[in-house]
Structures are given as structure tokens and as C-alpha cells.
mmCIF file of the C-alpha atoms, coordinates in Angstrom:
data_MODEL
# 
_entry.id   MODEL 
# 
loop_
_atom_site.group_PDB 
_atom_site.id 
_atom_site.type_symbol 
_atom_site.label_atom_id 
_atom_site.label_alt_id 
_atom_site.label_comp_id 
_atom_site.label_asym_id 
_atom_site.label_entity_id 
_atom_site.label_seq_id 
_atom_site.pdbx_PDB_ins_code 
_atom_site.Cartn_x 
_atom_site.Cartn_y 
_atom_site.Cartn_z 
_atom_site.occupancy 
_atom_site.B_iso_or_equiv 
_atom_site.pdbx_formal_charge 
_atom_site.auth_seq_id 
_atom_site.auth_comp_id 
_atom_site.auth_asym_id 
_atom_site.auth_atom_id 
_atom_site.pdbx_PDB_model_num 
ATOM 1  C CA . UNK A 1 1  ? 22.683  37.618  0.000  1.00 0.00 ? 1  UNK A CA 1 
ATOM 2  C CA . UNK A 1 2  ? 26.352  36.097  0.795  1.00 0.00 ? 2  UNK A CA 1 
ATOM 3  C CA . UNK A 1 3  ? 26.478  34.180  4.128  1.00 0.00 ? 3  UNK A CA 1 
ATOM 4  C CA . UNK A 1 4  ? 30.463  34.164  6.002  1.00 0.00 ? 4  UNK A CA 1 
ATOM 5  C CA . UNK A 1 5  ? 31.141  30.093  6.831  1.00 0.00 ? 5  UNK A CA 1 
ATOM 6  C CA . UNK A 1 6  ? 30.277  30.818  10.547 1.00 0.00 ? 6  UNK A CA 1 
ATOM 7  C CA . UNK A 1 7  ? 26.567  32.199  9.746  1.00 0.00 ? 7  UNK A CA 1 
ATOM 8  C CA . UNK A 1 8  ? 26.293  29.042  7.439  1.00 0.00 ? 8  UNK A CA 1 
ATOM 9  C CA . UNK A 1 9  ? 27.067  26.637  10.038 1.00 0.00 ? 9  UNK A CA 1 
ATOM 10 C CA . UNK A 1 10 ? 25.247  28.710  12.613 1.00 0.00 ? 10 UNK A CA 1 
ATOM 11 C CA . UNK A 1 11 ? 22.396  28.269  10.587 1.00 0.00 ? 11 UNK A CA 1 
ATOM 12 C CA . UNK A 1 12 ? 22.714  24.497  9.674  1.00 0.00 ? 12 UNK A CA 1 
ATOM 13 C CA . UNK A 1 13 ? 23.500  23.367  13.674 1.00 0.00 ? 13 UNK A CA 1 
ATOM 14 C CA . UNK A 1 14 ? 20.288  25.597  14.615 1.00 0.00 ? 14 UNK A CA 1 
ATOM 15 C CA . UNK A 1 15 ? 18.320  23.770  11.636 1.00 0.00 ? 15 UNK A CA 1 
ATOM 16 C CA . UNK A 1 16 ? 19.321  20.178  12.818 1.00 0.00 ? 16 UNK A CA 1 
ATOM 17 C CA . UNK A 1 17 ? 18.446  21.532  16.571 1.00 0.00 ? 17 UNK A CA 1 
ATOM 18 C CA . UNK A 1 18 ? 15.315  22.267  15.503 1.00 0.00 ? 18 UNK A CA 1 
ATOM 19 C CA . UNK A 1 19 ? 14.152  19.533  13.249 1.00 0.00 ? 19 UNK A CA 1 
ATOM 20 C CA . UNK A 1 20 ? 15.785  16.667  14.955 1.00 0.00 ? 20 UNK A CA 1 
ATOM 21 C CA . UNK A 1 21 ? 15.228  17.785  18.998 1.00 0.00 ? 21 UNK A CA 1 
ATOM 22 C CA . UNK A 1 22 ? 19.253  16.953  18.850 1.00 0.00 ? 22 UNK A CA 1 
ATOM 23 C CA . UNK A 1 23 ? 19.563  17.332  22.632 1.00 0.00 ? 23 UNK A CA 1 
ATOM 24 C CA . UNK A 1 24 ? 16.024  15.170  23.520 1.00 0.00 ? 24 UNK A CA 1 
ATOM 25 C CA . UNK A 1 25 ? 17.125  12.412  21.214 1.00 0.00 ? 25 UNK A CA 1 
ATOM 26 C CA . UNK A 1 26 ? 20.477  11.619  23.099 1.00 0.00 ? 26 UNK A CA 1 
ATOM 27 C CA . UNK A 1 27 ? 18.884  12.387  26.498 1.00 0.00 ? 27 UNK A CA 1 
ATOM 28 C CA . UNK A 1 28 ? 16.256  9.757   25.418 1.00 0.00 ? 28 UNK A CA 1 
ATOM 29 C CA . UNK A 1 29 ? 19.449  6.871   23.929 1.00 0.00 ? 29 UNK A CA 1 
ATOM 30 C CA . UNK A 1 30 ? 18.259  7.500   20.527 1.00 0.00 ? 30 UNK A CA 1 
ATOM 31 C CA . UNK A 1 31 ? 20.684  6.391   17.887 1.00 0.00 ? 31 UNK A CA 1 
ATOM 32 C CA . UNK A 1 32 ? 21.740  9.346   15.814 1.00 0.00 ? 32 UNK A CA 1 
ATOM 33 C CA . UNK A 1 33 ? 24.829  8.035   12.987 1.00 0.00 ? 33 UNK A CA 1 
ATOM 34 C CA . UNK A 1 34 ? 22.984  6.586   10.362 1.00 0.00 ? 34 UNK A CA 1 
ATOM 35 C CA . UNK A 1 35 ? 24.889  2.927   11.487 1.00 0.00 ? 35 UNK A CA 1 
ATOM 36 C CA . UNK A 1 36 ? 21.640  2.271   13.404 1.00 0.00 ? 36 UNK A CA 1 
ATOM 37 C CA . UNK A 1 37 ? 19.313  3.226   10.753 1.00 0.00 ? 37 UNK A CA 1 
ATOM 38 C CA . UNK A 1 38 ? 21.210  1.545   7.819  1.00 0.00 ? 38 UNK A CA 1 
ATOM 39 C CA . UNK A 1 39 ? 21.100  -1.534  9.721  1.00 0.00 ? 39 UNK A CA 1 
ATOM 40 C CA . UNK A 1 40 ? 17.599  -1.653  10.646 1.00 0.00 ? 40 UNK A CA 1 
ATOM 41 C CA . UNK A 1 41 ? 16.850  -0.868  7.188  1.00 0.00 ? 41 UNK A CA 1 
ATOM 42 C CA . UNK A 1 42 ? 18.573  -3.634  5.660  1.00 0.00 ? 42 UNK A CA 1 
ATOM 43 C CA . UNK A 1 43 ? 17.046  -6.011  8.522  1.00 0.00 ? 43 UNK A CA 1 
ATOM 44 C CA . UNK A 1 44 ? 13.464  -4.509  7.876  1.00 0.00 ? 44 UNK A CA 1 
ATOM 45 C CA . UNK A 1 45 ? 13.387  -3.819  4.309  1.00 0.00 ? 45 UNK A CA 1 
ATOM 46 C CA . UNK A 1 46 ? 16.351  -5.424  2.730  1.00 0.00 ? 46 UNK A CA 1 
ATOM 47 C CA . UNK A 1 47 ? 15.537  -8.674  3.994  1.00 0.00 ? 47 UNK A CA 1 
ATOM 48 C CA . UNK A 1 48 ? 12.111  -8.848  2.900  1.00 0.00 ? 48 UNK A CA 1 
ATOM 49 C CA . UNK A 1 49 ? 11.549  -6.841  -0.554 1.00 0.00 ? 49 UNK A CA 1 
ATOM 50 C CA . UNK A 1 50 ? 15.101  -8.143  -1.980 1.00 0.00 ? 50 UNK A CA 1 
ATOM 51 C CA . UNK A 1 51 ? 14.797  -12.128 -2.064 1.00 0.00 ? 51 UNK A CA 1 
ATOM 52 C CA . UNK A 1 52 ? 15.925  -13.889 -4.544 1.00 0.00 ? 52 UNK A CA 1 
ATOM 53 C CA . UNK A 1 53 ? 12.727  -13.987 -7.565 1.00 0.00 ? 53 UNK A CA 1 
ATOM 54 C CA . UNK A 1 54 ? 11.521  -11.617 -5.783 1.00 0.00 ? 54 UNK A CA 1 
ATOM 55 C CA . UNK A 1 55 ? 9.324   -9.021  -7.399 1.00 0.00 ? 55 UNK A CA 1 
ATOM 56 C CA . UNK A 1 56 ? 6.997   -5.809  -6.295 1.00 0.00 ? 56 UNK A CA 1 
ATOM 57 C CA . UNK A 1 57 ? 4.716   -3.131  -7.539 1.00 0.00 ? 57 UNK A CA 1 
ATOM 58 C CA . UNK A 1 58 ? 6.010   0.188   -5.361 1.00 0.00 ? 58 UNK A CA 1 
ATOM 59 C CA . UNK A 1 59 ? 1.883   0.115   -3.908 1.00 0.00 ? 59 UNK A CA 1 
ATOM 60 C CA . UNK A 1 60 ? 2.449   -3.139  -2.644 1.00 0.00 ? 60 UNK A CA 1 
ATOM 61 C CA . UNK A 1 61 ? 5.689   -3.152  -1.554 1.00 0.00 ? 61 UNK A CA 1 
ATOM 62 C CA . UNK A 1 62 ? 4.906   0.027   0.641  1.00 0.00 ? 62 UNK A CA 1 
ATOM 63 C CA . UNK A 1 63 ? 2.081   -1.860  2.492  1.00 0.00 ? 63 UNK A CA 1 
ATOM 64 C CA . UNK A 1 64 ? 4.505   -4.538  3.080  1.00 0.00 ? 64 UNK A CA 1 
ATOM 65 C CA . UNK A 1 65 ? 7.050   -1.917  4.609  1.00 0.00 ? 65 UNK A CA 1 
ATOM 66 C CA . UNK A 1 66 ? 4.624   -0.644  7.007  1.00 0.00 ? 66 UNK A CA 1 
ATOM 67 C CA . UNK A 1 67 ? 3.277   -4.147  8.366  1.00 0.00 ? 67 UNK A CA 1 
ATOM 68 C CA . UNK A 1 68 ? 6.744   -4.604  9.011  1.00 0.00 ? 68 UNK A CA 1 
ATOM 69 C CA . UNK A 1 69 ? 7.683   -1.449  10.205 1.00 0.00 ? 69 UNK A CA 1 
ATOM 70 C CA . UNK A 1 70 ? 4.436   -1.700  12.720 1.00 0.00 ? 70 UNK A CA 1 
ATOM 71 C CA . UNK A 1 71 ? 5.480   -5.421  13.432 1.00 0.00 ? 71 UNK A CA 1 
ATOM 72 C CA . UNK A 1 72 ? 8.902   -4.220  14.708 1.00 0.00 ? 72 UNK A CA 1 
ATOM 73 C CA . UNK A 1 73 ? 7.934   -1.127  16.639 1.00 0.00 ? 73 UNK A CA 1 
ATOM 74 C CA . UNK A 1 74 ? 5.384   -2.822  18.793 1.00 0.00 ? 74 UNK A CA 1 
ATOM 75 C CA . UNK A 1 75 ? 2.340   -0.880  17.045 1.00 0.00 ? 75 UNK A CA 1 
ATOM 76 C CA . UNK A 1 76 ? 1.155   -3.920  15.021 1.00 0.00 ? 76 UNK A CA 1 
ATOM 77 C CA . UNK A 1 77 ? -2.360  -4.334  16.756 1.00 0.00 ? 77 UNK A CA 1 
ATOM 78 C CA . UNK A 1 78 ? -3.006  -0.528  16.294 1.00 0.00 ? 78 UNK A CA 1 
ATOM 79 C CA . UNK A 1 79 ? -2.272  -0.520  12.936 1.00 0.00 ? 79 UNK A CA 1 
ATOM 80 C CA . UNK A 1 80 ? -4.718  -3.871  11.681 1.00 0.00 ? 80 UNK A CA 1 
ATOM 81 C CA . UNK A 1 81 ? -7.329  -2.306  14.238 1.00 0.00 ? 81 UNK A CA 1 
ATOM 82 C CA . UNK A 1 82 ? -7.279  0.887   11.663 1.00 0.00 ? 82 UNK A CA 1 
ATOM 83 C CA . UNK A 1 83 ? -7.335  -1.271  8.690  1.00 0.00 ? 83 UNK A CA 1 
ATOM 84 C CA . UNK A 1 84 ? -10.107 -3.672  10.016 1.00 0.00 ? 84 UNK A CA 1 
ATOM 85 C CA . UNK A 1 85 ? -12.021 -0.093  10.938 1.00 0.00 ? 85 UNK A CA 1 
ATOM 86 C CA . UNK A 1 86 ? -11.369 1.215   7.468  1.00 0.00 ? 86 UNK A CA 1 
ATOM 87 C CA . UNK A 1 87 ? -12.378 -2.666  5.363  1.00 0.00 ? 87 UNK A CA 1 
ATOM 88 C CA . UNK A 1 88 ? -15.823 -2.117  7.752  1.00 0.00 ? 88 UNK A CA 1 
ATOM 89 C CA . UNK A 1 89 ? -16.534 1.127   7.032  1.00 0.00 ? 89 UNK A CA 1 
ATOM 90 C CA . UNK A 1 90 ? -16.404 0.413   3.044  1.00 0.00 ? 90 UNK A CA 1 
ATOM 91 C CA . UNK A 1 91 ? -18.027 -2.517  3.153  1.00 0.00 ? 91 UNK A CA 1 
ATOM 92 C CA . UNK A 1 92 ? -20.589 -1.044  5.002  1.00 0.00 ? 92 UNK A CA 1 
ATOM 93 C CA . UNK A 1 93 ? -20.592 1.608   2.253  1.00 0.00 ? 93 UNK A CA 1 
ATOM 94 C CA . UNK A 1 94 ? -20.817 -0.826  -0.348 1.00 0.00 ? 94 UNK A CA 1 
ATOM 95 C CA . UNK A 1 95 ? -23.913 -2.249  1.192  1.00 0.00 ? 95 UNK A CA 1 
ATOM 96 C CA . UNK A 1 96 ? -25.900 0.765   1.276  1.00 0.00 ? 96 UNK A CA 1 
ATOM 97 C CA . UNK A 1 97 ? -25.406 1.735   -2.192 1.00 0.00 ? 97 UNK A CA 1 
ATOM 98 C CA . UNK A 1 98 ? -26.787 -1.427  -3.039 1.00 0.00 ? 98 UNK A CA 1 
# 
């Protein structure tokens, strides 16, 4: 099936409507060029994973993303609260077995 250019980009703005809540996220100040998100990647991830000697294993370097993603977006404490939850609950686990 052959789509004219208008149905395509008919299509495509309703997709990006859809996906991205287009409207919501300017309403709500939400950057939306990737300017903002470049930046904040290079500040985030950049900065940490691409020091000089530096060297990861992608597991690793993932957990180290997300610590820093939580540290930035204020859900830090929520985040270790899961992983102290989860270290307890296989300990724990361990124990019985035993």
C-alpha cells in the first residue's frame, strides 16, 4: 500500500502526538530539541564513564548510569531503598537454604 506525502506526515505528527503527549510536554516546560537532552547526557554520562584510564564492563557501567541518573532527578533515596530491600531479601534467602 502507497501512502501520498500528506497521509505520511499525517501519520508521523499523529505518532509523535501520541507517543510523546507533544502538547502536555510544552504545557508542562519540558524541553523537547534534543539540545537539552544532549547536554544532560554529556553532563550525566559523558562526564563520568569517559575519564581519562577510564574503563567499564556495559553491566557495570549501566548501574553507574542509573545511580546517577537517580542522583540527578531527585529519586536517589527511592532507588537505594529498593536495592537495600532487594540485598535483604537475598540474603535472607541465602540464610534459609543454609
Amino acid at each position: 500500500m502507497s501512502y501520498t506525502r500528506s497521509q505520511q506526515l499525517f501519520c508521523n505528527a499523529t505518532y509523535i502526538e501520541l507517543t510523546f503527549h507533544y502538547g502536555a510536554q510544552c504545557k508542562g516546560g519540558y524541553p523537547l530539541g534534543s539540545g537539552g537532552i544532549e547536554s544532560a547526557n554529556k553532563f550525566i554520562c559523558h562526564a563520568r564513564l569517559n575519564r581519562l584510564g577510564a574503563w567499564w564492563y556495559v553491566a557495570n557501567s549501566n548501574h553507574t548510569l542509573a545511580l546517577r541518573c537517580a542522583k540527578y532527578n531527585g529519586t536517589f533515596e527511592h532507588v537505594f531503598d529498593r536495592y537495600k530491600q532487594t540485598m535483604l531479601v537475598k540474603f535472607q534467602q541465602k540464610n534459609v537454604k543454609k
